[in-house]
N, C-alpha and C positions, 0 to 999 in steps of 0.2 A: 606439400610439405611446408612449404614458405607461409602458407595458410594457415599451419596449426601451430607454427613458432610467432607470427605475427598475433594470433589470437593469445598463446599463452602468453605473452606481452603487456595486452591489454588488459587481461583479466588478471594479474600478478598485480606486484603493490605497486604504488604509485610512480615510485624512484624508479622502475621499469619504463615506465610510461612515459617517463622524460627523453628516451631515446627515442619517439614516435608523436609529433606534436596533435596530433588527429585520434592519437590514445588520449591524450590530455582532455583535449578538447570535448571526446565524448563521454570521458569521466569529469569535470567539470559540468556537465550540461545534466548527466544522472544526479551528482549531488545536489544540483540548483530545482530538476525534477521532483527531486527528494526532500529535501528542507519545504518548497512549497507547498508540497502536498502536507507534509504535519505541521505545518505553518495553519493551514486551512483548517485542519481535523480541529485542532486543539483552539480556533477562534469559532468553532461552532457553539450557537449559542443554547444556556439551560442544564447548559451540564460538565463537570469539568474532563475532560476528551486530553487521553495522552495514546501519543503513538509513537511507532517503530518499525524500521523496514531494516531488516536483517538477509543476509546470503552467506550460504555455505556453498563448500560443495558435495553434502551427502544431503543439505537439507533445500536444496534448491535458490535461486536467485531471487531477489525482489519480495520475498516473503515480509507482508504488512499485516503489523499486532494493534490492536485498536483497543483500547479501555476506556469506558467512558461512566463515569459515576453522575445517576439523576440524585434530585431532592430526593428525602426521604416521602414525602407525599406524592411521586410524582404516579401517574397513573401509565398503564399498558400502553398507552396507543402513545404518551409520549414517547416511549422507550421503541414504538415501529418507528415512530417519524425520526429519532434521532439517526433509529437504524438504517433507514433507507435514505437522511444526510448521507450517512458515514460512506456506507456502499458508492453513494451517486460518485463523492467527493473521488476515494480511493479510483472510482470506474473512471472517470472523466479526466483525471490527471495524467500529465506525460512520466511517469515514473517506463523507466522501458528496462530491464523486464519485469512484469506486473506477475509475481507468482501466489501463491495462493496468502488470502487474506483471511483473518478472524475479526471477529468483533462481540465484545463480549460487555455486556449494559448492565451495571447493578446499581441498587440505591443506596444513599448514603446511611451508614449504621450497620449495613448488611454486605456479606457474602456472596447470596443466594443471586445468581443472575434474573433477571427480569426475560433478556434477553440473548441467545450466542445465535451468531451466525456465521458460518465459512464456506468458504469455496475455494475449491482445487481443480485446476482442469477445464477443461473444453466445456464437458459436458456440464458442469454445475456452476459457470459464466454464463452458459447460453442466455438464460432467465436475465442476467445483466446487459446482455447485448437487445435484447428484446423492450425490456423495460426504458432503457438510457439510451440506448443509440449503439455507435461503433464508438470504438477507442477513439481519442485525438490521435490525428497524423496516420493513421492505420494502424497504430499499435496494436501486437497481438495481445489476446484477453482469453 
């Protein structure tokens, strides 16, 4: 019981978090995981890259939204390789919990994506643990 009143602590707003210095600390350490990571996304070079990592509790934790607008000339295979930046970036960061990610690639003047890719879950990460390695730290993926 003392377990799920200390957790709902943690997970509550901030001003909670002031009675438990180790709540602070490891929301501190999320936002600094957090900012780095769209700090990165968005100095990726060739295309202007905005992101977002949002949590609910109906729509899960750590959820990262990635936009990124190529030139209007830009060709396919630029808009793989931004893609498979974006993914390494998102994979490779301590953001902790890492829940599911989009990334959605269009060119400028246009609507029409070039590129979307997501993943939810165990099973449609695997390919990302395969390709990139494990998380930093053991982070689950």
């Amino acid at each position: 019981m003392i377990g799920v009143v200390l957790a709902a602590v943690c997970v509550g707003p901030l001003a909670g978090c002031k009675a438990l210095p180790v709540c602070g600390a490891e929301e501190a350490a999320h936002k600094k995981a957090q900012d780095t990571m769209i700090r990165q996304l968005e100095a990726l070079p060739g295309a202007k890259v905005t992101a977002t990592v949002e949590s609910s509790l109906d729509g899960g934790q750590g959820n990262v939204g990635v936009q990124a607008r190529l030139p209007a000339a830009a060709a396919v295979a630029q808009a793989n390789a931004l893609g498979d930046s974006i993914e390494r970036t998102i994979w490779l960061s301590h953001l902790d919990s890492l829940g599911s990610f989009g990334i959605n690639i269009t060119r400028e003047g246009s609507s029409v994506p070039v590129l979307r890719r997501l993943y939810q879950g165990e099973t449609e990460t695997r390919p990302l643990r395969v390709k990139y390695g494990p998380r930093p730290d053991g982070l689950p993926g």
